[in-house]
Structures are given as C-alpha cells and as structure tokens.
C-alpha positions in Angstrom: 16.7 1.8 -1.8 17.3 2.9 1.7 13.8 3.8 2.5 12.5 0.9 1.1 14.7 -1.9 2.9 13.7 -0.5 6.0 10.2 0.0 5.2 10.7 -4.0 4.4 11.7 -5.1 7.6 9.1 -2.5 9.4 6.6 -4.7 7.9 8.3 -8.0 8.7 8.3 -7.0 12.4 5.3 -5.2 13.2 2.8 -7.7 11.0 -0.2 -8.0 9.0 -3.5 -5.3 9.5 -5.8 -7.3 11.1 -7.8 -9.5 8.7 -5.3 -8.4 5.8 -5.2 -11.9 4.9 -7.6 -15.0 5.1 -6.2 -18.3 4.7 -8.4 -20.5 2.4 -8.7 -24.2 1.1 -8.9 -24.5 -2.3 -11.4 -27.0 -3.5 -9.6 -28.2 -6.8 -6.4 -28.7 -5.2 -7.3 -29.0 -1.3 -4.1 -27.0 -1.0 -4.0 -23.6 1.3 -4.6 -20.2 -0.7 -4.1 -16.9 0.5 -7.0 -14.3 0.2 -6.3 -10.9 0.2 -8.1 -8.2 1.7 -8.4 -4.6 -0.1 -8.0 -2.0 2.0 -8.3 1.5 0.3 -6.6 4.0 0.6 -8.5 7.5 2.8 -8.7 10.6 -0.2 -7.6 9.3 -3.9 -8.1 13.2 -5.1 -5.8 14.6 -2.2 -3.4 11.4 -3.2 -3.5 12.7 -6.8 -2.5 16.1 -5.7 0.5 15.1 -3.2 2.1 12.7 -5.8 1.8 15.6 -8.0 3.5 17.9 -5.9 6.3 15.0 -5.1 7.1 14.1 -8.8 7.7 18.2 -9.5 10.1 18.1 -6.5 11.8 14.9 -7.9 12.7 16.9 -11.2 13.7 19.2 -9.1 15.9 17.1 -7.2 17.7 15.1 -9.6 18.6 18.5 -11.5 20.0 20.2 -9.2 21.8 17.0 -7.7 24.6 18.2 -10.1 25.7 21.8 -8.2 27.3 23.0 -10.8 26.3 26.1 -12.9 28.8 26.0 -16.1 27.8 25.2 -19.6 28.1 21.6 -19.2 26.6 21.5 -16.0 23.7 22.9 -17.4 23.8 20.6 -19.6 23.4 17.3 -17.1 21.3 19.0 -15.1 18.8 19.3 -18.2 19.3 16.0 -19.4 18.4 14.7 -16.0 14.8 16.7 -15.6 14.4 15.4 -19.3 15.0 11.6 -18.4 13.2 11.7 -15.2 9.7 13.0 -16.9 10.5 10.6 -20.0 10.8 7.4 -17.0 8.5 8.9 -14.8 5.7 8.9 -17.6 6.5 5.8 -19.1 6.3 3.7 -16.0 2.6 5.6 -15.0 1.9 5.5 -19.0 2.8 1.4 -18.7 0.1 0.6 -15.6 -2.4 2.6 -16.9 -2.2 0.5 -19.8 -1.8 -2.5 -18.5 -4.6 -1.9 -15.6 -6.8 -1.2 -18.5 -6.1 -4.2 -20.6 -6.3 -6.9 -17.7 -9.4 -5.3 -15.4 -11.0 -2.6 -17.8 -10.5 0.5 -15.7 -7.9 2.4 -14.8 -6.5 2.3 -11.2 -5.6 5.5 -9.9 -3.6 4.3 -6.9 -1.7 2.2 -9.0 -0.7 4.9 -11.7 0.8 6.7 -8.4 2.6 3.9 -7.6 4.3 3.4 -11.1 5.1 6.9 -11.4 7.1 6.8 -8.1 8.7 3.4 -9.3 9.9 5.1 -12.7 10.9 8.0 -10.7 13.2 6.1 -8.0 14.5 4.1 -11.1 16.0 6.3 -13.1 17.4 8.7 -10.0 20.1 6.9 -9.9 21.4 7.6 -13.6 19.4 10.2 -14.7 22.6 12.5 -15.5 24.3 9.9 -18.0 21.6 7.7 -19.8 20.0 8.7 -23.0 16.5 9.2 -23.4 15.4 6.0 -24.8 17.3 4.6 -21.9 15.1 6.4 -19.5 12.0 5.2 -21.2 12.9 1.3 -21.0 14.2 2.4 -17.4 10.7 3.5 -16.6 8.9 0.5 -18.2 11.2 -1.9 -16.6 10.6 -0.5 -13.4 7.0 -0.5 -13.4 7.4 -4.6 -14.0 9.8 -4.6 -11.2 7.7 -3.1 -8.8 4.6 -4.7 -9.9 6.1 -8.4 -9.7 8.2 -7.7 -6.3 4.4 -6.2 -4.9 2.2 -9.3 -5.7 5.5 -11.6 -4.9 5.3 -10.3 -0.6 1.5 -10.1 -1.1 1.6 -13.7 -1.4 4.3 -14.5 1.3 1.6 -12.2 3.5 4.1 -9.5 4.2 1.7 -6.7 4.3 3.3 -3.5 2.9 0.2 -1.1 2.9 2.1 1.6 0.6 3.8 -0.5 -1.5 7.2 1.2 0.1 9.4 -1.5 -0.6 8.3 -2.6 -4.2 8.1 1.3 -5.4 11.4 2.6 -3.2 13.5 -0.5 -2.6 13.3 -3.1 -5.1 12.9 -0.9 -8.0 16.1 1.4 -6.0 18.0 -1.6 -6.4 17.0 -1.8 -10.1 17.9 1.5 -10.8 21.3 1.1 -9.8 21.8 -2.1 -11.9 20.5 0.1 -14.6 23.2 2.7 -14.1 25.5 -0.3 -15.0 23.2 -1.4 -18.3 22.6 2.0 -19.9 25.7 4.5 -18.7 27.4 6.0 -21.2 30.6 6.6 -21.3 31.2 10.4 -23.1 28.4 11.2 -20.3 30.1 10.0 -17.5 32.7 11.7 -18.5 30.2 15.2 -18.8 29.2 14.3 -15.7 32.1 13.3 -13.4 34.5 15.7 -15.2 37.2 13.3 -16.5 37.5 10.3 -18.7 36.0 6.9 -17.8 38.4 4.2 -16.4 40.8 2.7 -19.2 38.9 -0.4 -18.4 36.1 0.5 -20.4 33.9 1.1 -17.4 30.8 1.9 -18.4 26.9 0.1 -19.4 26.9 -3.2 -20.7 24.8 -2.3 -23.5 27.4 0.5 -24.6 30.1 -2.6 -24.9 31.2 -2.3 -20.8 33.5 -4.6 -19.2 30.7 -4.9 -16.6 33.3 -3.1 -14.1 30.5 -0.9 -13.5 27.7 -2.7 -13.5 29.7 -4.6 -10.4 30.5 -2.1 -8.3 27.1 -1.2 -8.5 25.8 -4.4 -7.3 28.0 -4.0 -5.0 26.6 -1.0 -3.8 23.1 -2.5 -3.3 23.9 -5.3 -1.1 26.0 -2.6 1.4 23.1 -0.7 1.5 20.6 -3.3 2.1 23.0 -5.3 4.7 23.7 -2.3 6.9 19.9 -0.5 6.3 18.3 -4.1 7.5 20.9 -4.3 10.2 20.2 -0.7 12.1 16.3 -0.8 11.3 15.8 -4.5 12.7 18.0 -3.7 15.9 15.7 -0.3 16.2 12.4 -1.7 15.9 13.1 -4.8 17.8 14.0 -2.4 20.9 10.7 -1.2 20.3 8.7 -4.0 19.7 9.4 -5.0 23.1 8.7 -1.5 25.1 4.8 -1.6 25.9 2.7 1.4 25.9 0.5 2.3 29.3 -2.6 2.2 26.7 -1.6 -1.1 25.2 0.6 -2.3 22.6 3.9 -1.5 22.2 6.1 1.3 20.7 6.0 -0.5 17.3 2.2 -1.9 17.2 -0.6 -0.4 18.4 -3.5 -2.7 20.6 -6.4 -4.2 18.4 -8.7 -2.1 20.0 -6.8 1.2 18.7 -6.1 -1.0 15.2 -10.2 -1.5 14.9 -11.7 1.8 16.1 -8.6 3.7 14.7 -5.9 6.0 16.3 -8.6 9.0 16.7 -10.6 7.2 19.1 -7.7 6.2 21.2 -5.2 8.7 21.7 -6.6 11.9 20.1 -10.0 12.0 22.0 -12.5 11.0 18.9 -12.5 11.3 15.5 -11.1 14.0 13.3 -15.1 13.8 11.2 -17.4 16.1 13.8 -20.1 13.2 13.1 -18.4 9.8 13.4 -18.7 7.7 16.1 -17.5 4.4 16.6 -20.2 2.2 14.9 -19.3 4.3 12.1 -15.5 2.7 12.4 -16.5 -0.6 13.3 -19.2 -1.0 9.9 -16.6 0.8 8.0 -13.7 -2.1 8.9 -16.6 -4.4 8.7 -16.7 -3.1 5.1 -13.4 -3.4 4.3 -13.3 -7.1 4.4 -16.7 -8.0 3.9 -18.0 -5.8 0.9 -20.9 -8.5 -0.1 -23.9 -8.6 2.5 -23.6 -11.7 4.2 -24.7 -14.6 3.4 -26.9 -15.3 6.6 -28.7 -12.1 7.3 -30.4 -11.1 10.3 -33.9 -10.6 10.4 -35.4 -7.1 9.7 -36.3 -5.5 12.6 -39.0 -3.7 11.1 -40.4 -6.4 8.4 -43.2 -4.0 7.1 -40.8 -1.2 5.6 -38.5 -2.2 2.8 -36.0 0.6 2.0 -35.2 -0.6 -1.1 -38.0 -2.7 -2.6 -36.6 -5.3 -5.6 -39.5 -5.9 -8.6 -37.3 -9.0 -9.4 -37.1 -10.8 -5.7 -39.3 -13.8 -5.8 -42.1 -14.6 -3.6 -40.3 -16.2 -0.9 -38.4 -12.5 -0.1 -35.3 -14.2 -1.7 -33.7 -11.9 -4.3 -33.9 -12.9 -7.9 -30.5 -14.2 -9.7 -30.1 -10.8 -11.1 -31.8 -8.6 -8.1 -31.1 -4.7 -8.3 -28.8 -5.3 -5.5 -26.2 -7.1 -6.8 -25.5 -10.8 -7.8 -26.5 -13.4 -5.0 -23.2 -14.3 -2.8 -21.1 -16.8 -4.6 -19.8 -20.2 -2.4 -16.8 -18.7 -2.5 -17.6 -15.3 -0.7 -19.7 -17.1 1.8 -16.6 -19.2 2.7 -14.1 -15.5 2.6 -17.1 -13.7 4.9 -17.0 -16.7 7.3 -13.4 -17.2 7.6 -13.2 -13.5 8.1 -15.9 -14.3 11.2 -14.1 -17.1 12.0 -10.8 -14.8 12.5 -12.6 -12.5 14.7 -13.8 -14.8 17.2 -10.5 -16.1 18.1 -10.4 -12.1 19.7 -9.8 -12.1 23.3 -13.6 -12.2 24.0 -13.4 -11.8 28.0 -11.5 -8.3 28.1 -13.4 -5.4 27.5 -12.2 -2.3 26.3 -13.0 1.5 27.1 -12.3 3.3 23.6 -11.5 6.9 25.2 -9.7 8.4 27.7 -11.9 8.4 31.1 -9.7 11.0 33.0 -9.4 13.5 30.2 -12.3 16.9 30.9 -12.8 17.1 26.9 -14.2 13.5 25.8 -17.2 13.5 28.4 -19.4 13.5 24.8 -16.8 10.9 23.0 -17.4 8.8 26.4 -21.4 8.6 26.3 -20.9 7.5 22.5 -18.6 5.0 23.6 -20.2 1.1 24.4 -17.6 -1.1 26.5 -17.9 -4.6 24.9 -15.9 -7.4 24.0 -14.3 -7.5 20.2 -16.1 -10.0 19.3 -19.2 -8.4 19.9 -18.4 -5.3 18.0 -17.7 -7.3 15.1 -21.1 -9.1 15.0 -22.9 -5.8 15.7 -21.3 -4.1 13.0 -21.9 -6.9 10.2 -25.5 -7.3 11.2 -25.7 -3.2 10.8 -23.8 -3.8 7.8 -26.6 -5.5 6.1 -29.2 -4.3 7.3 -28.0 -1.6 4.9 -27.1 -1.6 1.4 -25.4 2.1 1.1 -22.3 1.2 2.1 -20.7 3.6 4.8 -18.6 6.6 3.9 -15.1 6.2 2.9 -13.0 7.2 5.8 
C-alpha cells in the first residue's frame, strides 16, 4: 500500500509520457474521448523471469514474516506459503482467463500484473485465512486491480507499471480482506492469545466488524501520511532544474524522445542504434498503421514488397498483404498524434550528446541538431517508407 500511494502521486506530479494520450471527438456523441497509446514494455522473456524470481521471494517473505520456530509457528508459517501460491495463482489463473475470453490471446504482461495483485492481496492475512479464503482473495484482487488500472487510464494519470493498481489499491484491499475472512482460532495461532471478547474477527466468520475497522483505519493512516511526505519530496524536486534540462523529477523532451542513453550515458546501450533508430521506434509506438498520407518513394522502380492484390492505380486492394487500409478513425489518431507534435518548441534545437566528453566523438557524428518537430516528420516518413517495423527496444 505504501509503495503504491506514492507511486500514485509520482505520477500525478511528474505527468503523462509524451503522446501517452490523444484527446479525440467522438462522432456519435461530439463529446471528448481519450485515446490511449500502448507503450510496451522492453524484454517480456526477461519480465517473465524477474516476476518469477519476485513471487519465490514473496513465499518466502510472508513465511518467514512469523519468526517463530515452534510447532505452531511452523504451522502459520506453512499456512501462509500455502495461501499466498493458492491467491497468487488464482489472480494470474483469473486474467489469463479473462484476457482470453474478451481479446483471444493471452497477455503476458498482464498475467504478471495479476500475479503481483494476488500476491500483495493476501500478504496482509496470509497467516490467518483459510485456503478458500485465499483463493476469492486472489480473484477479488485481480478485479480490483484491473478496475482501479482502466479507472486512472481514463482520468489520464499515466502509471506505466501499473504500481498503484497492483501495490496500492489492491494493498488497501487486502487489508479490508484481513477484516472479511480472519479467523478467529487463527488469530489466536498466530498472535498467541485469544481474540478480543468482542468477537473481533472477519465479518464472514460472524465479526462485530471491530476488526474490519481498525483496519480501515489503518489504510487511510497510511495513505494520508505516504501522500503527505512523497508530495512534499517530489514537489522540492519538481522545481530544482537540471544543467541538461528538466528538472530533478522530469527529464527534458529531448532526453524523453531519444531516451536516457543518448543523453546522459553517451549513446545507446545496443552497439548499433543510433538515434533514427529511437526516433522511428517512438514513432512506432504511437503510430503502428502507416500513415495515411505517405510520402512518395524515393526510388519508384523497386518495390520491396510487391502486393498481387493492389490495384492498378498503386493503391492497395481492400485486403492487401499488408494489412487492412487505415480506418477514418486511425487517420484522425495518427493526425492528432502529428498535431501534438507540432505544438513542440520548433525554434530550439537540440544537441543529443555530450560535446565536451573525449568518448562520444562517434555518438556526435551520428548525431543531427534539428528542431523536434522535424525529427518527428523524419521518422514517420522513414516509418513508412518501411513495413518491418523497427526492433523492439
């Protein structure tokens, strides 16, 4: 809960990626609608592997939570590793499912992200639940996090690791959980003396609800005084700037387009990229579809990938081996997306490396000094000009 409060407000305060969100009219309603842009994630294998690693160290981590090597101990220490595997599952079990009913395929990321929710879930009463209480902890958290991420995708709170709908809101549903499905002989196992006279334990075990109170009360201490330090922190820091621009909190859009390689570690971490390879790759990112007013071929008499199907007038067929013709729709995302761009500061220009450093004399004669705007148009007409999208970064 802690993490993901403050990971709330970071977001709050330091903004939207650029061209995270495009701001449409829609033409039923004539009312404003908010168009999200994807933005993958780098490595889903080496994601795979990390959450991996993370969810053994959970187990780890809520069993040994009890210190405590007696018989009984050992006891709560075993029933928490059990109910955190049996939530953990559930919740990933849950999206995969539902992933696969409502879009046909099963979303990687997203199982990581429902694993984590059931995980932070069910920390908090791991020790004194029962397993079926874990399992509709799990499911219940994977509904909690996936309503609370689509809810501050459409205020436009961009949250690009889902911190606060995997760590605090489903943290604050664990907790009220702890208060639904407590039991009272466990508590008892656990603490190591009787529950209160008042019959404080879960709700659904006949509880007075003294317990699921105090834990209520719990969450809004925690979210009052984690908001309160983190906004005072990252305000101070939103307002110290940085001699390569930006400030302490927000990096430049120069930095923000090319990446934090290019400007303040001397190139790319990828021997072979350069920036063009950033800029079609960002390009990418928001405009997936070639666009819908293409620049001419520089070379007209070599087609690198020649369609049987595209009509005599060189205008692909309806169902052209490259993909469906762009809709009305995506021609009005791609221009707003333009449109976006070239409100840039299109006067300053911008020197992507470090001139006074000895090792980026070779980063600097890749570099080109010109305006934002003009990288942008460069890298859509390079864009499609191209139909093999560039290389995930």
């Amino acid at each position: 809960t802690t993490g993901g409060v403050a990971a709330l407000v970071a977001c709050i305060l330091v903004g939207p990626r650029l061209l995270r969100f495009a701001i449409l009219t829609d033409e039923e309603t004539g009312l404003p609608a908010t168009i999200v842009n994807e933005f993958k994630g780098h490595n889903a294998a080496m994601s795979n592997i990390g959450i991996w690693i993370l969810c053994c160290g959970w187990i780890s981590f809520n069993a040994s939570s009890v210190v405590d090597t007696s018989a009984s101990g050992i006891e709560v220490a075993g029933r928490a590793a059990v109910n955190t595997i049996l939530a953990g599952g559930s919740s990933m079990a849950t999206s995969l499912l539902h992933k696969g009913m409502t879009t046909g395929t099963c979303d990687l990321p997203a199982a990581h992200n429902a694993l984590l929710a059931g995980l932070v879930g069910v920390t908090g009463g791991c020790g004194y639940i029962e397993p079926y209480g874990a399992i509709v902890t799990g499911i219940s958290s994977y509904a909690v996090y996936y309503a609370v991420s689509n809810f501050i995708l459409a205020r436009r709170i961009d949250d690009p690791l889902d911190a606060f709908p995997v760590h605090g809101a489903t943290g604050v549903w664990g907790l009220i959980c702890v208060g639904l499905f407590a039991k009272g002989e466990l508590l008892e196992t656990h603490f190591g003396r009787p529950h209160h006279p008042s019959n404080h334990q879960g709700i659904f075990y006949g509880g007075s609800g003294s317990l699921l109170g105090a834990q209520l009360l719990g969450a809004v201490v925690i979210i009052g005084i984690v908001a309160a330090q983190v906004f005072v922190l990252l305000m101070t820091f939103k307002m110290i700037e940085t001699k390569k621009g930006g400030t302490w909190l927000r990096v430049d859009k120069d930095a923000e387009i090319l990446g934090l390689d290019f400007k303040y570690h001397e190139g790319s971490i990828y021997p072979k990229m350069d920036t063009q390879d950033i800029e079609l790759h960002n390009m990418h990112a928001v405009n997936p579809n070639p666009s819908p007013n293409p620049s001419p071929n520089p070379n007209p008499d070599h087609n690198p990938n020649p369609d049987p199907k595209a009509s005599e007038d060189g205008q692909p067929a309806e169902e052209a081996k490259g993909g469906d013709p762009i809709t009305e729709k995506e021609k009005r995302i791609f221009d707003s997306m333009t449109s976006a761009a070239s409100e840039m500061d299109e006067t300053d220009e911008v020197t992507f490396f470090n001139s006074s450093s000895p090792t980026s004399a070779e980063a600097r004669e890749k570099s080109v000094e010109h305006t934002e705007h003009e990288r942008y148009q460069d890298a859509s007409s390079e864009q499609v000009s191209s139909n093999a999208p560039p290389s995930p970064l």
